[in-house]
N, C-alpha and C positions, 0 to 999 in steps of 0.2 A: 663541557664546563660553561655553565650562564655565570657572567659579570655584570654586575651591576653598579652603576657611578651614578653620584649627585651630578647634575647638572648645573654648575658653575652659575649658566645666565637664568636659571629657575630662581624668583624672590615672589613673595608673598605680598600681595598687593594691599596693602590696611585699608585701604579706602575704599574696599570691594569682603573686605574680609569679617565675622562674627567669633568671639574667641571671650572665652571663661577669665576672670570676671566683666560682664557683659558692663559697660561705659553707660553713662544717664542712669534713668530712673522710672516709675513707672510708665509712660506709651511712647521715649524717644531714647533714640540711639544715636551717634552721630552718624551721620551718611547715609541714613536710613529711614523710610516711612512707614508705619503700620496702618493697618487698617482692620475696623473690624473691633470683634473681642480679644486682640494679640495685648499679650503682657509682660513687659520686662522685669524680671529683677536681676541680681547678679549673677546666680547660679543658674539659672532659664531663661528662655523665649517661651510661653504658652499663647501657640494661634488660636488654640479654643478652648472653650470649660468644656466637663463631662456635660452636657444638658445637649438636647435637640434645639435645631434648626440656628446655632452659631456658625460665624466665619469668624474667620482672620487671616492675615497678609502680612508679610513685612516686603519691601523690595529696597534694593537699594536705588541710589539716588544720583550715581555719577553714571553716566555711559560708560561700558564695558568695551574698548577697540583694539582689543588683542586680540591677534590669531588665533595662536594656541594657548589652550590655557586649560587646566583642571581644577573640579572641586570637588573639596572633601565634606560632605552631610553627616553628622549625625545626630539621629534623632530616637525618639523614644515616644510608643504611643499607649495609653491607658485610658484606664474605664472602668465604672463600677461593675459596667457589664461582660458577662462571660466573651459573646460573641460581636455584640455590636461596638465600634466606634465610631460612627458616624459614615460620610462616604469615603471620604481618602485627605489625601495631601498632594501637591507637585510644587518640583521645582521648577520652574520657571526661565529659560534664558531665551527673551522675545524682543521684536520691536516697539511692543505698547507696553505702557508699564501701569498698574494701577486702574487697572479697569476691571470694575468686581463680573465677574458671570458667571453661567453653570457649571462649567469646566473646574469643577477643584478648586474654587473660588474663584479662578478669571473666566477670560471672555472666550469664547467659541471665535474658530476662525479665527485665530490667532497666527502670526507670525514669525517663524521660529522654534524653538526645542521645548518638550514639555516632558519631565519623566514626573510620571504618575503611579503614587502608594497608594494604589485601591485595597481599601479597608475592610469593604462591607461583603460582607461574606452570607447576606445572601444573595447570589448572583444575580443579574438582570440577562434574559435573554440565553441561549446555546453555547460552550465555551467547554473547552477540555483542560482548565485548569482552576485550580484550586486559591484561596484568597487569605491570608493578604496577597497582593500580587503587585508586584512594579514590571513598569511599561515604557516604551520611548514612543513617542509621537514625534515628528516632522512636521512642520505644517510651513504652506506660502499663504495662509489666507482664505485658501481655497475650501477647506476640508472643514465637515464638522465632528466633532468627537459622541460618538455614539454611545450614549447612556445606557439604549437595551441591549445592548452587546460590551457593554463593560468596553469599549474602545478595542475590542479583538478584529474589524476590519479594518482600523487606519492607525494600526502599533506595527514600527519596524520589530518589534520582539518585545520577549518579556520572563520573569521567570517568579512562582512561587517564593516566597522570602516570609517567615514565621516571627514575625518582628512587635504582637499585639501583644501586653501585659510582659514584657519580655520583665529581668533582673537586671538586666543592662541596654547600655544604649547601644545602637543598629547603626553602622557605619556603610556610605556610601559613597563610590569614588567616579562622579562625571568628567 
């Protein structure tokens, strides 16, 4: 028999939280900065247009110092194109915030948790799985994330996920 309970001391932190009808107006939120081509309206956040070579970023803006804690993502990616979406997405939970680089729009040698929605399906480099693909990265600083290996030497794991052109939105629970 599995039982399952709410967690009394579990609450939703709003000053850390994103949630339909999205608050402000075209490139501000409260508690939050974008960067980039990211776009607000009510019913969306769009980090990029269909077109080559765009970023965008949202991070939030309070430090995060809770232990435990989960979040819930979902997202939805499209394109005119059958197979390309550009490189990917991550979510981000680091010590630097707002530092644009190569990494999925931040910076390499980063600090901290990075799960990465690699998009681009045609692959870079030797690899035994199939794309879209999400990944968890670790990192102290040390490591950099390998582009011609789609990140397959410095991912604690990862798994195929078919999440491009979907009819709905792809939920995801860190």
């Amino acid at each position: 028999l599995l039982k399952a309970e709410w967690n009394t001391k579990d609450f939703q932190k709003r000053e850390h939280s994103l949630s339909k009808p999205y608050q402000g107006s075209g490139f501000g939120v409260p508690n939050w900065d974008f960067q980039g081509s990211t776009m607000v309206t009510s019913k969306h956040i769009r980090l990029t247009p269909d077109q080559k070579s765009k970023q965008g970023a949202l991070w939030n803006k309070i430090p995060f110092r809770v232990r435990n804690w989960e979040v819930q993502v979902n997202f939805k990616v499209s394109g005119t194109t059958r197979d390309l979406f550009g490189d990917g997405f991550a979510f981000w939970y680091t010590k630097e915030r707002m530092e644009i680089g190569p990494v999925f729009g931040s910076k390499d040698h980063f600090s901290g948790l990075a799960i990465i929605a690699d998009t681009y399906s045609n692959h870079n480099g030797p690899h035994n799985h199939q794309h879209p693909y999400l990944s968890t990265m670790v990192n102290n600083g040390s490591i950099s994330y390998d582009h011609d290996r789609d990140g397959t030497h410095t991912m604690l794991g990862g798994c195929a996920v078919q999440f491009r052109n979907m009819n709905h939105e792809t939920w995801i629970t860190i």
